[in-house]
N, C-alpha and C positions, 0 to 999 in steps of 0.2 A: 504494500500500500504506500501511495506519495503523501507525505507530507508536507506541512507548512504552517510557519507559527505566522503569517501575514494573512489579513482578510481576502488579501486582492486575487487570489488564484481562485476563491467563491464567485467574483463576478461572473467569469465565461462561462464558466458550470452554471450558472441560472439562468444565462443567456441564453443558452440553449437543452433548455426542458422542452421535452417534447410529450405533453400529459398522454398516459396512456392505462388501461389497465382495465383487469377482467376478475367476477369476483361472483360471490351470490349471495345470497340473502340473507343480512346479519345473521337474525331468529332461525336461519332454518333448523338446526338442529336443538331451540327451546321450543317450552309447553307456552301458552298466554295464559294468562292468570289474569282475575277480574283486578282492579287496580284499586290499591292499600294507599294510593296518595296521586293527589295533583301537583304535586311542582315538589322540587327537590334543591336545595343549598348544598352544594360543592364546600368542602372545609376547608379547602388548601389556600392560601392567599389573601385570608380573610380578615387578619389582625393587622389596625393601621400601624398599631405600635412597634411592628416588627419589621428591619429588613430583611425580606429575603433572597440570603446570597448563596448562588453557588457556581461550582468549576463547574465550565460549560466547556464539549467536545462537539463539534457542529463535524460531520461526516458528509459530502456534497463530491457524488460522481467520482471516489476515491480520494479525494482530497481533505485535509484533516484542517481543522482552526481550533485551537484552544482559547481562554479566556474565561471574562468573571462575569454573571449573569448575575443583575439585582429587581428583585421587583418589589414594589413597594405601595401598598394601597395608601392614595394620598387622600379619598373623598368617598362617598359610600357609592358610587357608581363606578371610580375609575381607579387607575395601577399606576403608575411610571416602570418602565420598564429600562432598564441599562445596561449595556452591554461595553465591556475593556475590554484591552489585552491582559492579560497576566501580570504586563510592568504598570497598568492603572491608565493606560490611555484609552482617551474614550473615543468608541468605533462610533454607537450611535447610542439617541437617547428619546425613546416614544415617551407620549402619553395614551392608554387606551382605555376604551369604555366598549359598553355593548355597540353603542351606536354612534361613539366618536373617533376621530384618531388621529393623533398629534405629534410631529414631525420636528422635535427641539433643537433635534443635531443629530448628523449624521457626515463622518467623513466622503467626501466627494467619490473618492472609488469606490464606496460602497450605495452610491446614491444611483441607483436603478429602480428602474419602478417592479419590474418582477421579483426582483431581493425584496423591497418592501411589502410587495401584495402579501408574499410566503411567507414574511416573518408576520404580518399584520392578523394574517388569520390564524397562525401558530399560537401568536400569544393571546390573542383571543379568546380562543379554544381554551389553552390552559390557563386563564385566567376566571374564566367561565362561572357565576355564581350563583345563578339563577335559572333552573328547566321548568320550563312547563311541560306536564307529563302528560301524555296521551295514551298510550300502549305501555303492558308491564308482561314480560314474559319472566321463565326461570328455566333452571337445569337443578340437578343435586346441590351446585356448588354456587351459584350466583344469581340472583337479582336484577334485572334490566328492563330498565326503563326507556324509554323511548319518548325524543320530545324533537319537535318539528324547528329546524334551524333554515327559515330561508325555503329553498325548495330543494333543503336536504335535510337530514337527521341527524339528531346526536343521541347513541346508545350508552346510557351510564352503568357500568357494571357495576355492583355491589357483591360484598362475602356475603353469602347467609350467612356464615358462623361468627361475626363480626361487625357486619355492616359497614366496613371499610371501604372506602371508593378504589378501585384498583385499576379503573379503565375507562378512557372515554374514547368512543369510535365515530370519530362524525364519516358521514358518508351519504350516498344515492339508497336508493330502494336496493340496488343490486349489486353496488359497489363500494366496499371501503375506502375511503380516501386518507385520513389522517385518525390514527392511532396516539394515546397518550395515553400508558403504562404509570403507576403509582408506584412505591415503596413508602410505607408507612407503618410507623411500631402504635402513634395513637390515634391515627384518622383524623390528626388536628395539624400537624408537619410529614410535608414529605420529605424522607428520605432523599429517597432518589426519585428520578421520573427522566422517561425516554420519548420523545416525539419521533414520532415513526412516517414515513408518508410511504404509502404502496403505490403512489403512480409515479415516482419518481425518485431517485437513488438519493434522499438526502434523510439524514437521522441528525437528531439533536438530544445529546446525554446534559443529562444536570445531576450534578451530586453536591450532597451539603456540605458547605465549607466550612469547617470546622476553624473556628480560632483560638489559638492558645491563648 
């Protein structure tokens, strides 16, 4: 795998995505279940008082970025979201909301509009705090809710033994598009969490930065 500790080898990689992909149907393999609840609260992101920092590895068409990823809920609707390198320079610096989104800084190589549309509905997604629920299926092992994003879906997965959020899958009726993986000890901090996209070759790792 090629590496690179610079942002700028991510431009051409976004420059040429070419969306693609084939998939089926979240639920096929749950039961539907009458439904235990209309809307659901995401726990992760939720306290103003806390920043949340972590080592971020951005993977994009074999190409690696590292850097410090902060997000910070500044008002009850929105985050700021912040993104370094490793030595504290800052790449870029959103504000987001469900229905806004704001452009503070961002270094000029990295100033493309498909870099931002990607990262905009990324953070989005994982910033995510509010579903309205329509559909609720299950298996043995999980919980899924299903709420209408747009004229697409987002599938929230829960532990039944637990009730832990460990997955959020937005997508089409028949295709997955973007995946977001939990680790969580109290379904109040994550761990860890992995942004996945199935139509195109890029992953985003977040692990908690620990300070001494």
């Amino acid at each position: 795998m090629q590496k690179s500790t610079t942002p700028f080898l991510l431009i051409n990689c976004f420059l040429i995505i070419f969306l693609f992909s084939c998939g089926q149907k979240i639920t096929k393999n749950y039961s539907p279940k009458p439904l235990e609840k209309t809307s659901y609260e995401a726990p992760y992101f939720s306290n103003p008082e806390i920043d949340y920092v972590y080592k971020a590895n951005i993977t994009v068409y074999g190409h690696e970025l590292s850097g410090i990823f902060i997000a910070k809920k500044i008002n009850d609707t929105t985050h700021r979201v912040v993104f370094t390198t490793e030595f504290g320079n800052k790449l870029l610096d959103f504000e987001i909301s469900e229905t806004d989104f704001k452009v503070n800084s961002i270094v000029s190589e990295l100033d493309r509009k498909i870099l931002i549309s990607t990262l905009k509905k990324d953070f989005r997604l994982l910033l995510k705090k509010n579903y309205l629920i329509e559909k609720q299926f299950e298996n043995q092992t999980n919980t899924i809710y299903q709420s209408v994003d747009g004229n697409r879906f987002n599938f929230i997965f829960l532990s039944k033994e637990n009730q832990k959020l460990e997955k959020v899958v937005h997508a089409s009726s028949t295709k997955e598009k973007i995946t977001i993986s939990f680790s969580s000890e109290n379904n109040i901090f994550a761990e860890k969490i992995e942004i996945l996209h199935q139509n195109i070759k890029l992953k985003i790792e977040l692990n908690y930065f620990k300070t001494e």
